[in-house]
C-alpha positions in Angstrom: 19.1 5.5 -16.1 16.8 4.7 -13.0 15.7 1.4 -14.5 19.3 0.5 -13.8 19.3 -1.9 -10.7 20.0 -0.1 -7.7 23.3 -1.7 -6.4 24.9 -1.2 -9.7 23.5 2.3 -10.2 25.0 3.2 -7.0 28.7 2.1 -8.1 28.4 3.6 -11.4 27.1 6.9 -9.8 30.0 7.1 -7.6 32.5 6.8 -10.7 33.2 2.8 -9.5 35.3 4.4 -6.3 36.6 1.7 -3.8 34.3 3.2 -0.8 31.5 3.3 -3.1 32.1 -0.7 -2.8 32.0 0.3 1.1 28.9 2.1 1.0 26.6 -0.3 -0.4 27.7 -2.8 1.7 26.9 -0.8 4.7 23.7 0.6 3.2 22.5 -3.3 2.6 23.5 -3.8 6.1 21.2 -0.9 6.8 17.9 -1.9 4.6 18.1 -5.4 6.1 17.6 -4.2 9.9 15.4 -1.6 8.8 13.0 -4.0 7.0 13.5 -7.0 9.3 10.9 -5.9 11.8 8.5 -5.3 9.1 8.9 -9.0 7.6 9.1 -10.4 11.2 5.4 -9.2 12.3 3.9 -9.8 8.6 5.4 -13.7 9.1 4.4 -13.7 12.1 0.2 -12.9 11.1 0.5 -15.2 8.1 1.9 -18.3 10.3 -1.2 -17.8 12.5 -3.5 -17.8 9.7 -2.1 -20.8 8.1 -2.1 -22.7 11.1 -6.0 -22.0 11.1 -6.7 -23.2 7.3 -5.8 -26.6 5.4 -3.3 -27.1 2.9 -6.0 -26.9 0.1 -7.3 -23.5 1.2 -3.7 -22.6 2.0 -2.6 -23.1 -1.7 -5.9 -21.7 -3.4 -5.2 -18.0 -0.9 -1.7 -18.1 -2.3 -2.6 -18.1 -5.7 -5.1 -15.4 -5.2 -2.7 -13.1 -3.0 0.3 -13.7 -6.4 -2.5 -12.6 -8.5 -3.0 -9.3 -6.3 0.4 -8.5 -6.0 1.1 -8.8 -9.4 -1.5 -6.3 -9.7 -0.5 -4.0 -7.4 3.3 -4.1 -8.4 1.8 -2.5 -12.2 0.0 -0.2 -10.0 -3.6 -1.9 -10.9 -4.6 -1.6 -7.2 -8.4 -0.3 -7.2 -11.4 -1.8 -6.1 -12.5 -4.2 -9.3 -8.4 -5.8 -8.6 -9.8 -7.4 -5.3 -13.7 -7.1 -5.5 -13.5 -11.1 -6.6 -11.0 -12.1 -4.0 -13.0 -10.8 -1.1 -16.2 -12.3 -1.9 -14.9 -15.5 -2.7 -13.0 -15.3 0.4 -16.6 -15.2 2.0 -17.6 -17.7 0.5 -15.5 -19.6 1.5 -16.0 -19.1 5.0 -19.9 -19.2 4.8 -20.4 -15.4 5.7 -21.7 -13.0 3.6 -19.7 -11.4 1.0 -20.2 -8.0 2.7 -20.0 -6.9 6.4 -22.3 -4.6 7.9 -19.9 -1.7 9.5 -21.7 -0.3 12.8 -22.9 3.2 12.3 -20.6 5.3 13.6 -18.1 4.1 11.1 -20.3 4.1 8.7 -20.6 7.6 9.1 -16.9 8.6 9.3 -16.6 6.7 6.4 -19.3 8.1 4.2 -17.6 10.9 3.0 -15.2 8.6 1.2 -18.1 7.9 -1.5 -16.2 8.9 -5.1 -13.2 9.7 -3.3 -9.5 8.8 -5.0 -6.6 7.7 -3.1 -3.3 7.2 -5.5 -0.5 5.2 -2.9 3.1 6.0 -3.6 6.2 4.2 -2.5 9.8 4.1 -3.9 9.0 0.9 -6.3 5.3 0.8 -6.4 5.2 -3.0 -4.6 4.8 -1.8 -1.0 2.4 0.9 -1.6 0.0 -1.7 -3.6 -0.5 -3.2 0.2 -2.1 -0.4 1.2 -4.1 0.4 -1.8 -5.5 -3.4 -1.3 -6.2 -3.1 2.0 -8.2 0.2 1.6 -10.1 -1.0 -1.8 -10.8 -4.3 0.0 -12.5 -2.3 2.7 -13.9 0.2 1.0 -15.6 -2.4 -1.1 -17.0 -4.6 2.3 -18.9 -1.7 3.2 -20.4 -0.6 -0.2 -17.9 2.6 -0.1 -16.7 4.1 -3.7 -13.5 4.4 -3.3 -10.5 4.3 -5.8 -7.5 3.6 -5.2 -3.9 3.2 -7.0 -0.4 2.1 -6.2 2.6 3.5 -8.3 6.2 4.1 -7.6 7.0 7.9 -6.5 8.6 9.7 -9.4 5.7 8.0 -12.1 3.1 10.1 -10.3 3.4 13.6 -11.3 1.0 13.9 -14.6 -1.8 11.4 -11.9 -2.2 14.2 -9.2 -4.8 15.9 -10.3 -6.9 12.8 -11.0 -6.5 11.9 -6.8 -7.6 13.7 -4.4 -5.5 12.3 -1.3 -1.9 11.0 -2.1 -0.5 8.8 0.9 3.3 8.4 1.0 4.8 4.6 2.1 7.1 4.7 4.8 10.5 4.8 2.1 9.0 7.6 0.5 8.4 9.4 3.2 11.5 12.0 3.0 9.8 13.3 -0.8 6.7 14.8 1.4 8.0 18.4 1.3 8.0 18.0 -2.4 5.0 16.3 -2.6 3.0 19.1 -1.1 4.0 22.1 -3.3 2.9 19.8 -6.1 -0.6 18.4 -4.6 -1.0 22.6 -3.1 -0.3 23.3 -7.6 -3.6 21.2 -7.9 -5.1 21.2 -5.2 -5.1 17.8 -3.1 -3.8 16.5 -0.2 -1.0 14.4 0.8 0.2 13.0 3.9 3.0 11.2 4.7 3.2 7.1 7.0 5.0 6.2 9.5 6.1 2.4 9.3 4.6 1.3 12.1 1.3 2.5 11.4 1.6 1.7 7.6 2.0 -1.5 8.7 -1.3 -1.3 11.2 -3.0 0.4 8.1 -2.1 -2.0 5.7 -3.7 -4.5 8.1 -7.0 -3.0 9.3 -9.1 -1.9 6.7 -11.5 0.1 9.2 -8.6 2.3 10.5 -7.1 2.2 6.4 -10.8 4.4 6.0 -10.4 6.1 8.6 -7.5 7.9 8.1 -8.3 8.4 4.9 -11.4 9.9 5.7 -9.5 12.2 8.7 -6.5 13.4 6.3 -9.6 14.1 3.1 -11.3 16.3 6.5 -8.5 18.6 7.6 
């Protein structure tokens, strides 16, 4: 069954054959210098950010990140999930709870209003990053715009409730499939880069628009 964890579904897939042993080993190998990068450059912008806050504020951001993430892992990830976060986040700092976005954004972004952007990933952890960042933004500049986060495979019986679906980096190789079922309703779909899910994840303004270019074309 899929729910079985992955390194012992792998073995028992493979009949429990010696190189089957050798594979995963290899494949581990694999997933950790694949995903090292990634964690590297994410430590990296955290580090910076706690060096810039006290241990009080540190604690109280970690909390409300667990809360997120738990969130986002149950694919919960719309704009109510981190409406609270942000403005207290504002508060916080002593700015308002909303930015004003200059007008040319603004207007890229406009088209976005009752828009629905489902996330999909091979879990349905990493995807909830972008959904975040996306709602987050969306919700700064007064945009309504849904999102979701679920794991690729739970999705099927959701497309015709979206009407973009964005594929994570590990997810990436299912787009071919993905397309003849978002043509069967008639969506969209695009597939990330990890690089620039990573860029996406972290700037909401570039999050909207490539949501608002893929929604265009």
């Amino acid at each position: 069954p899929w729910t079985v964890p992955g390194p012992i579904g792998t073995i028992m897939g493979l009949g429990f054959q010696p190189l089957a042993f050798v594979m995963l080993a290899l494949i581990l190998v694999v997933d950790f210098a694949l995903y090292y990068p990634f964690f590297r450059a994410y430590d990296a912008q955290k580090c910076t950010e706690e060096a810039e806050i006290s241990q009080e504020e540190l604690a109280a951001k970690n909390a409300e990140k667990a809360a997120k993430l738990n969130d986002a892992f149950q694919g919960k990830a719309d704009a109510k999930s981190v409406a609270a976060g942000a403005a207290a986040e504002a508060v916080k700092a002593g700015a308002p709870a909303a930015s004003a976005a200059p007008a040319t954004e603004a207007t890229a972004t406009s088209d976005l209003n009752g828009k629905r952007v489902l996330v999909l990933c091979q879990g349905g952890g990493t995807s909830g990053l972008l959904a975040n960042a996306l709602a987050k933004a969306a919700k700064e500049r007064g945009i309504d715009l849904e999102t979701a986060a679920e794991a690729y495979g739970n999705h099927v019986d959701m497309l015709p409730d979206f009407d973009l679906v964005v594929l994570a980096p590990q997810a990436a190789s299912y787009l071919a499939d993905l397309q003849k079922d978002c043509e069967r309703v008639g969506n969209k779909c695009v597939a990330c880069r990890g690089k620039q899910y990573i860029e996406l994840s972290q700037n909401g303004d570039k999050s909207l628009a490539f949501v608002s270019e893929q929604l265009s074309k």
